[in-house]
C-alpha positions, 0 to 999 in steps of 0.5 A: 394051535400048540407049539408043537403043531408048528414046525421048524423048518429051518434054522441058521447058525454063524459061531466061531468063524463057520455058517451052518444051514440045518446043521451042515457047514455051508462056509467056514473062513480063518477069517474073523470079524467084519473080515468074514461077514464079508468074505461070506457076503462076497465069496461064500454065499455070492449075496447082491444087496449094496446096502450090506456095507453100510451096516453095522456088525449086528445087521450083516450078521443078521441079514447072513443068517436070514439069506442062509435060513431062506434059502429054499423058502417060497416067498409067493407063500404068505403076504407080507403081514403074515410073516413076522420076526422075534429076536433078541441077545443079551447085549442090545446093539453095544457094538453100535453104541460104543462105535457111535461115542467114539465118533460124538467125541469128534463129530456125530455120525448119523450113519451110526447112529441109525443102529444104535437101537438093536431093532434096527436088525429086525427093520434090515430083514424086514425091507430086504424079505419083506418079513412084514407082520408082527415083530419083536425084539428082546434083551435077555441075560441068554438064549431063552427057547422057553421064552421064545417058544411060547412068545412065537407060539402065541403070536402065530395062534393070535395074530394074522401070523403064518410064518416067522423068523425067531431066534438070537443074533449077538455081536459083541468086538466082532464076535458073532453068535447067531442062531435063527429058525424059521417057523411055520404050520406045515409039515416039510421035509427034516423038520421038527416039532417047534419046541423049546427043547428043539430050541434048546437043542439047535442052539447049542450045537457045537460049531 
């Protein structure tokens, strides 16, 4: 199966104090920081899991985007193991780390310290849409959709995999870039051809 059989059906997109849902603004917020990640938690999109608070800036922003990108998806549709999740960002979990050494000068926090591995995003979306198959993450100088198109591909082509959730989600001082894509082998409504010029297309969106 080629890259361009498969289908994005979905993507999600939080930059610059806005959450957009297959390019339509869906909550917007003067609010910047953790400051929004909650106020979209709370407010916007009214979302219940209380494990939200305890974690850190990567993880909520992932698990905002990954309630935006799922909204309409049938979860009765594939069995655990045949949804996966790639990632990746340029600057791992920096805001983690730096938060963690802050607190080691005093007392090491194990709190913090549980998200000092990037992949700690991938383990939150995975307990919380039991997103259970195949997972990566990856760190690279930027969004790379050549990369990712063809690492997606092959895991859907080769592994038990039917569906997955790829992209970019980045935190650095509370800045957030988040960009994500469900991918799946059959044809829905607005979708388009999974490929790395779609890829490229989505992601630089301007927000």
């Amino acid at each position: 199966m080629s890259g361009s059989e498969l289908k994005i059906t979905a993507h999600a997109i939080i930059r610059n104090g806005k959450i957009l849902r297959n390019s339509e603004t869906i909550f917007e917020s003067s609010d910047t920081g953790s400051d929004f990640l909650r106020e979209a938690y709370e407010e916007g999109l009214k979302i219940d899991y209380p494990k939200f608070y305890k974690m850190d800036a990567l993880g909520k922003s992932g698990i905002i985007a990954t309630e935006v990108l799922l909204q309409d998806f049938d979860f009765g549709k594939y069995k655990p193991e045949e949804a996966g999740i790639v990632l990746s960002n340029k600057n791992s979990s920096i805001e983690a780390d730096v938060n963690y050494f802050e607190t080691a000068r005093s007392f090491p926090s194990p709190a913090l310290f549980v998200y000092t591995l990037p992949n700690i995003v991938i383990g939150e979306i995975s307990i919380r849409y039991k997103f259970k198959g195949e997972n990566a993450f990856f760190v690279s100088d930027q969004f790379d959709a050549d990369w990712l198109h063809f690492y997606v591909s092959d895991l859907i082509h080769h592994q038990k995999i039917k569906a997955c959730i790829c992209g970019w989600v980045e935190s650095v001082d509370e800045n957030f870039d988040t960009c994500l894509f469900l991918v799946e082998k059959e044809q829905k409504e607005n979708a388009v051809n999974f490929t790395a010029e779609n890829l490229k297309e989505i992601y630089g969106l301007k927000v």
